[in-house]
C-alpha atoms as one frame of an Amber mdcrd trajectory, in Angstrom:
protein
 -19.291  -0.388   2.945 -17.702   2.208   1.034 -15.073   1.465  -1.183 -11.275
   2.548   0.320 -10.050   3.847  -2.797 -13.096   6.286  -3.178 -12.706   7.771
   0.131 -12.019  11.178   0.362 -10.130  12.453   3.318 -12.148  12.336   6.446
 -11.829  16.001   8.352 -11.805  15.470  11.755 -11.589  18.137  14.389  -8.835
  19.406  16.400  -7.187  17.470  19.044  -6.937  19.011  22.599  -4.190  18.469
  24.875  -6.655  19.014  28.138  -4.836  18.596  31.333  -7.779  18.840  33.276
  -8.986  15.278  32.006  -5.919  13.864  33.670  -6.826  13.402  37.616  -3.266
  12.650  38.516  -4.306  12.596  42.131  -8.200  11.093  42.267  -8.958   8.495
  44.220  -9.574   5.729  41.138 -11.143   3.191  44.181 -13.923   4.654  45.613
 -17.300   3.445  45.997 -17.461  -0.009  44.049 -14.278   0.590  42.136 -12.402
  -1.189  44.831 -13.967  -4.451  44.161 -11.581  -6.398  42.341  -8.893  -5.495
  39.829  -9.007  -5.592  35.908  -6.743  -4.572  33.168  -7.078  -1.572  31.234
  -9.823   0.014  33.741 -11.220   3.153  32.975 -10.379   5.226  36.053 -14.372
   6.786  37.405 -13.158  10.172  37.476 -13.354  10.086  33.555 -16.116   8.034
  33.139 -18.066  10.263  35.426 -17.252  14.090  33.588 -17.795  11.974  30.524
 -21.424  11.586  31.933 -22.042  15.155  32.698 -20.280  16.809  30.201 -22.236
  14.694  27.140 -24.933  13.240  29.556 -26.785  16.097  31.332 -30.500  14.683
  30.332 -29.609  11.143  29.274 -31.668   8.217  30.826 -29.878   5.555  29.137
 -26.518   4.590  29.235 -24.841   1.330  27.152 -20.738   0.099  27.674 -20.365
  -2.732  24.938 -16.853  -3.272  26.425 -18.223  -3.172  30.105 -14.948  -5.247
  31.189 -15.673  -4.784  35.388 -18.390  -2.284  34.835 -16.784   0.690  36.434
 -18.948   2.586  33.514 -21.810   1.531  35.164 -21.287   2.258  38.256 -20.412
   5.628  37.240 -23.995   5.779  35.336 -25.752   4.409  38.396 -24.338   7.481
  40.391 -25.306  10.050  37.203 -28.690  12.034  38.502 -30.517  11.366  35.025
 -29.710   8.016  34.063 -32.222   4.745  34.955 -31.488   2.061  32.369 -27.990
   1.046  31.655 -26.786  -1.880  29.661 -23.203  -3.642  29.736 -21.799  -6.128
  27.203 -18.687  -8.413  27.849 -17.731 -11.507  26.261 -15.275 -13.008  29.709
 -17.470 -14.794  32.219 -15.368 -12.961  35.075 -16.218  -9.845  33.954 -19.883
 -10.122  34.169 -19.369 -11.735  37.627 -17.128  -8.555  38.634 -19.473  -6.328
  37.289 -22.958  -7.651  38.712 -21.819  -7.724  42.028 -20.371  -3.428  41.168
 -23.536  -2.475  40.198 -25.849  -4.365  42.997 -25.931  -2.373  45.936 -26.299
  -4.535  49.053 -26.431  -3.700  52.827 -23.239  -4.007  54.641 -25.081  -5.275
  57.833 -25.700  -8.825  55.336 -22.217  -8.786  54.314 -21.105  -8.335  57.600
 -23.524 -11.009  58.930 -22.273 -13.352  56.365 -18.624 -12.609  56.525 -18.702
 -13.442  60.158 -20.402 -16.756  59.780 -18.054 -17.521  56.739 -15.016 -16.972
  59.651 -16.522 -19.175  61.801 -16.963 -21.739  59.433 -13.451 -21.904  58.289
 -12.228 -22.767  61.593 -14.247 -26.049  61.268 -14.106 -27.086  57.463 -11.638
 -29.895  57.050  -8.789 -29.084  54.552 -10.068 -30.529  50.957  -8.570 -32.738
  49.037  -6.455 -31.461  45.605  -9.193 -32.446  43.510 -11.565 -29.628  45.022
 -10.627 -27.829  42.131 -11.070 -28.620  38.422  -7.439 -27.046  37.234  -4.993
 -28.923  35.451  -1.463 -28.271  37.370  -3.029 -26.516  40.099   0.145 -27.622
  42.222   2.286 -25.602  39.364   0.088 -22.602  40.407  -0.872 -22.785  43.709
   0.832 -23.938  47.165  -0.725 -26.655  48.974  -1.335 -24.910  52.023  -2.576
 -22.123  49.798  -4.964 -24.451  47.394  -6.260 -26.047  51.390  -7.326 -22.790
  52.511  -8.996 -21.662  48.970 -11.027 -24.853  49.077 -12.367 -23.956  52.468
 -13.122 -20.405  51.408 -14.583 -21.361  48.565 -16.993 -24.150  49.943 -17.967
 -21.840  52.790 -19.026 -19.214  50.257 -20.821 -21.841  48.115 -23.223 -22.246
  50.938 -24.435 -19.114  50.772 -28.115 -18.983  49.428 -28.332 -15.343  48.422
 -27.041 -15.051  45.013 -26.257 -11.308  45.728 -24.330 -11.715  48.338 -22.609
 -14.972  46.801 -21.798 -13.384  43.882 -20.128 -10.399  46.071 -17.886 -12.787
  48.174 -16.865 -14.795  44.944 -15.576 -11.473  43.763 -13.623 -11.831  46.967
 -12.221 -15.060  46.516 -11.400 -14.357  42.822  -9.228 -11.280  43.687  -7.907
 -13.743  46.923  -7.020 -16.174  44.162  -4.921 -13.887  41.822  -2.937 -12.501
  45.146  -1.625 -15.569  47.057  -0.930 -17.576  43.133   2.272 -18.311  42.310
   1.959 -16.145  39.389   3.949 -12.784  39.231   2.100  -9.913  40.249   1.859
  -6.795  38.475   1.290  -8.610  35.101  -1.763  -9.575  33.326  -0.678 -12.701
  31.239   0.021 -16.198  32.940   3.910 -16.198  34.400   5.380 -18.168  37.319
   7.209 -16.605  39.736  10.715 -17.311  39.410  11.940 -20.275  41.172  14.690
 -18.822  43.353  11.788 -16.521  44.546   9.380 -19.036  45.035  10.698 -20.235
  48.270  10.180 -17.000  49.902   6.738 -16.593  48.348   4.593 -17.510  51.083
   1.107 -15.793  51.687  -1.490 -16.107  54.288  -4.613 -16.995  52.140  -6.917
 -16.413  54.770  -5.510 -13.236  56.025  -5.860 -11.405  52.842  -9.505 -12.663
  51.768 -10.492 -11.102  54.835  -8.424  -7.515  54.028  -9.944  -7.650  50.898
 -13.394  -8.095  52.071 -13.331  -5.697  55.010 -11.976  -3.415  52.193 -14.828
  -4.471  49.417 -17.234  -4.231  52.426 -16.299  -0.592  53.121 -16.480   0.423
  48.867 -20.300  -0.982  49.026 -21.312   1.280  51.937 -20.286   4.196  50.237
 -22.221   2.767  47.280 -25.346   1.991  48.884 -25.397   5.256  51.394 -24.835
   7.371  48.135 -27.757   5.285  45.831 -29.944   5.971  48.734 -29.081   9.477
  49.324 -29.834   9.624  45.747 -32.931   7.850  45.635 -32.545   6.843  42.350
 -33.577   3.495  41.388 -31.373   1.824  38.210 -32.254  -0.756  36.073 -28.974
  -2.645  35.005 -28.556  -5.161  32.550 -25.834  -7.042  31.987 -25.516  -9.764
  29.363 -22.548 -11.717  28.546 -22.133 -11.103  24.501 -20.389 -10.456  21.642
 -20.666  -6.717  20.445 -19.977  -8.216  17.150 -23.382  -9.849  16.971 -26.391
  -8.498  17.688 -27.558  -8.237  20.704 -30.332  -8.448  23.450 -30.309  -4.450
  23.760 -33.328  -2.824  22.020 -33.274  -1.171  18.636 -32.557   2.988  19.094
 -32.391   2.414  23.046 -29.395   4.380  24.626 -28.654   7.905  24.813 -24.942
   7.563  25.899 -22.287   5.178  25.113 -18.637   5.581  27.175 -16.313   3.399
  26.949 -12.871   1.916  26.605 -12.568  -0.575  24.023  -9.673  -3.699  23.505
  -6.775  -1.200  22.424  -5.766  -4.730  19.891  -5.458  -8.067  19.904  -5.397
  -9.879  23.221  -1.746 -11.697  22.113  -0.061  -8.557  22.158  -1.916  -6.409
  24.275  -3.949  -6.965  27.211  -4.525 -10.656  27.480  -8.352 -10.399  29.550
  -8.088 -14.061  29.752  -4.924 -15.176  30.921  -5.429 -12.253  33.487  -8.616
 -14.275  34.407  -7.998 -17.560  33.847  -6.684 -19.084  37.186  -9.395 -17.227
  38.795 -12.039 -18.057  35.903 -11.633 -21.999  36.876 -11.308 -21.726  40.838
 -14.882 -20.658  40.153 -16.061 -23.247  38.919 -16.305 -21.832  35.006 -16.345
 -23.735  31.982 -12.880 -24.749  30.772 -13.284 -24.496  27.022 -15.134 -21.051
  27.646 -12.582 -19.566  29.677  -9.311 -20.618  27.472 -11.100 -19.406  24.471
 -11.514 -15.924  26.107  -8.775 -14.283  24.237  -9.159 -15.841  21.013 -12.985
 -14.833  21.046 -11.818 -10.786  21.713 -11.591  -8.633  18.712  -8.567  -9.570
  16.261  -8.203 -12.828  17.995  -8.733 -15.259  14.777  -7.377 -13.955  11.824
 -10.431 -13.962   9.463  -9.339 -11.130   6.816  -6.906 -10.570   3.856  -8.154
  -7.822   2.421  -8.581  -3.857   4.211 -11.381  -2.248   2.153 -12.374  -0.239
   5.520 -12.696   3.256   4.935 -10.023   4.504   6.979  -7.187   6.317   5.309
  -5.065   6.298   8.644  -5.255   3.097   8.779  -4.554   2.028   4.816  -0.954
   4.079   5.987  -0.406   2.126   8.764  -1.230  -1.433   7.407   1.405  -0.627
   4.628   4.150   0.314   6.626   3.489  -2.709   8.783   2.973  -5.243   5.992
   6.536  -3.837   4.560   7.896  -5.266   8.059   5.725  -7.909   9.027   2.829
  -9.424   6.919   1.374 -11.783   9.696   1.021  -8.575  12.424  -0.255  -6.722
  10.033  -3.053  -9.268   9.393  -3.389  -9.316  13.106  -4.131  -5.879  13.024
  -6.372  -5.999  10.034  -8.659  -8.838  11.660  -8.746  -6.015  14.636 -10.104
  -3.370  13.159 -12.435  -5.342  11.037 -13.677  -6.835  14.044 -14.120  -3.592
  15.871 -16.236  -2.292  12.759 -18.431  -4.795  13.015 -19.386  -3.450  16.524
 -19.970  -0.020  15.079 -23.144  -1.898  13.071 -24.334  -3.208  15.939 -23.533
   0.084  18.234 -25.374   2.171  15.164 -28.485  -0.160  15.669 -28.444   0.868
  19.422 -27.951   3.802  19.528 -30.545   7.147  19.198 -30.595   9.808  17.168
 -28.392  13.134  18.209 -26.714  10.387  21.111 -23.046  10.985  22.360 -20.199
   8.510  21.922 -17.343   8.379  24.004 -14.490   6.134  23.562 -11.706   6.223
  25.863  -8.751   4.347  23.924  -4.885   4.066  23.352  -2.862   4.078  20.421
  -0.236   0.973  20.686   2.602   0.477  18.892   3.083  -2.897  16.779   6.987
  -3.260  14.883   8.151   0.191  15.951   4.696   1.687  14.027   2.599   4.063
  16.135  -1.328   2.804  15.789  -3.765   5.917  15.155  -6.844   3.931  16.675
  -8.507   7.408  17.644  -8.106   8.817  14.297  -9.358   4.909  13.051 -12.136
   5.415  14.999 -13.524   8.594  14.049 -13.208   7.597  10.059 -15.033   4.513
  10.736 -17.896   6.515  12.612 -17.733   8.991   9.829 -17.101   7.238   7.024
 -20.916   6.081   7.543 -22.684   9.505   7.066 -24.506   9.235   9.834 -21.681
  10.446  12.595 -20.136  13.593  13.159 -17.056  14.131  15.662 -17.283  16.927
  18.177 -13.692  16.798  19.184 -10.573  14.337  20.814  -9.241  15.287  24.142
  -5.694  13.763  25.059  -5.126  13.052  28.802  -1.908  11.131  30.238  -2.607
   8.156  32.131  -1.150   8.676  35.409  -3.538   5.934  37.717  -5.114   3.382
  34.493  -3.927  -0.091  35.167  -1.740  -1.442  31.992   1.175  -2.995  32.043
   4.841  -1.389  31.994   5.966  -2.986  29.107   3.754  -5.384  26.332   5.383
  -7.075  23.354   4.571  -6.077  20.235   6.265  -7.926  17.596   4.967 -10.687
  19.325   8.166 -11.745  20.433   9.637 -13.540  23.725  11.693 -11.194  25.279
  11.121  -8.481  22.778   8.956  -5.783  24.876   8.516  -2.136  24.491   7.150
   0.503  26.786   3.437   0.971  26.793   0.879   3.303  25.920   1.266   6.579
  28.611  -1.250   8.938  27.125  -5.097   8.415  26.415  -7.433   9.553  23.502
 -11.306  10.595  24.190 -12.757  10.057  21.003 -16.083  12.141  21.207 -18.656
  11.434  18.141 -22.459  12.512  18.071 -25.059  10.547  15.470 -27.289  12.598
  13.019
């Protein structure tokens, strides 16, 4: 790695205010998309120009952030592309994303969602211990935690892992709507308890809105794969992008995606957003607590910068001047995340495209650069060039109003509202 104080300044293209990249009006749930919700999503109709903008003859396509896979979906759609791979460290996220990318009849689903109703008439309500959660009466209702036990045993008995997997995805979104957690918000927060007499919802009634719903997103999947006739090869492994991985040596044409924007404690927790769902399901949980502190900057490993980044030597000094411990927080980021460039440099060809889609946060008041980080890490290597930046405004994404920053109870600030496409191309 090159030493910081040697770096010259890294020239980096224009940035271009594109409205076009916006879609203030798309329809971000179509097809698969519908499937579940999931913070920070890339919206498809970005994903998708991405794809034929940068990936007109591409047959390979990696995400190393898959989160829900709507990257892959989008790839399974794009004319050219066959093999695409998709990395993510939470165990719900592969779950979401295997049952996105596996295009199944409806006639099955139907079939089994009808025999699933049936069933539920008959199952007797469990017992509390059905479920391995610690204060699942803190969480959950008791009429509410009856009728997820029946779902979820009913859905257990189905033999076609497919078609399991698709109605877990079911249950899991089920799970996060009729909690007792507030909605709207991705971290782990009761409703308040002058509203939680009032808070009262028919478990049963909304699994089946949601399926009908996730039933009707997979026929437009499958009726447009087949139109297509394209057959995809799709594999998804749940890893660390840090590490390296099961993904082949100079394999993909095309990366695109949208990366942790920082630390999971101050940004988008992915775990506490999955966590009540995680263990319903039956997941591990040490593996599913330790979801957030296994993301990028979740352990702070690193005293020292000496990343070749200029933009972000400015930053880390105006931080440190405020707050030493966030600024180590966003040091063991960034060093994290350039550890994934050696591993996305192994995997990726020579004269590929890569496309990040990210957001520049705000920690103690100071405005993050990560596009500008980005593009000197890629460059700072010799090996990448970048083509250009587009900024869009995120009118549809799914983030959260307000985040905290400073790390702070109570002390929130308004979140990102405009996006950064970071486009690079290795030579």
């Amino acid at each position: 790695m090159q030493n910081l104080m040697s770096l010259a300044p890294t020239i980096l293209r224009e940035k271009q205010r594109d409205f076009s990249w916006d879609f203030p009006t798309a329809d971000t749930k179509e097809f698969t998309h519908n499937l579940h919700s999931y913070p920070a999503m890339m919206i498809p109709q970005v994903a998708r120009r991405l794809l034929r903008v940068y990936g007109k003859s591409v047959t390979s396509l990696i995400d190393p952030f898959m989160g829900s896979g709507s990257v892959l979906v989008e790839g399974m759609l794009h004319e050219p592309t066959t093999t695409l791979y998709g990395i993510d460290i939470n165990p719900l996220a592969i779950l979401i994303a295997k049952a996105k990318t596996t295009p199944l009849k409806p006639e099955l689903l139907e079939k089994e969602f009808s025999r699933i109703s049936s069933n539920i008439e008959y199952k007797k309500d469990a017992e509390l211990g059905f479920f391995n959660l610690q204060n699942i009466s803190y969480w959950f209702k008791q009429n509410v935690i009856e009728a997820l036990s029946k779902l979820k045993k009913s859905i257990d008995e189905i033999e076609h892992e497919k078609i399991r997997n698709f109605f877990l995805v079911c249950f899991s979104e089920t799970v996060r709507k009729v909690s007792n957690t507030r909605q709207g918000e991705f971290k782990l927060y009761r409703i308040e308890e002058k509203k939680l007499a009032a808070h009262s919802p028919d478990t049963i009634s909304i699994f089946n809105q949601i399926v009908k719903r996730n039933i009707k997103g997979m026929h437009a999947f499958y009726s447009s794969l087949k139109f297509l006739d394209k057959k995809n090869e799709v594999k998804i492994y749940k890893e660390d992008t840090r590490l390296k991985t099961s993904i082949p040596s100079d394999s993909c044409d095309i990366l695109v995606t949208s990366p942790p924007y920082g630390d999971s404690r101050t940004t988008v927790a992915y775990g506490q957003f999955s966590r009540l769902s995680s263990q319903l399901l039956g997941y591990p949980y040490d593996e599913v607590k330790r979801v957030d502190q296994n993301g990028l900057g979740g352990k702070r490993n690193y005293e020292e910068n000496g990343l070749p980044s200029l933009h972000l030597k400015k930053i880390l000094d105006k931080i440190t001047s405020l707050d030493k411990i966030r600024a180590l927080d966003v040091l063991s980021f960034y060093h994290d995340f350039d550890k994934c460039i050696d591993e996305i440099n192994r995997i990726m060809k020579i004269n590929s495209h890569l496309c990040f889609v990210v957001g520049n946060r705000t920690v103690k008041g100071v405005k993050i650069p990560t596009d500008d980080i980005i593009a000197e890490l890629f460059t700072s290597r010799g090996n990448y060039g970048h083509i250009t930046t587009f900024i869009r405004r995120i009118p549809n994404k799914r983030m959260p109003k307000i985040n905290s920053p400073s790390n702070v109870k109570g002390v929130t600030s308004s979140t990102m509202d405009k996006e950064y496409l970071v486009i690079l191309k290795k030579i």
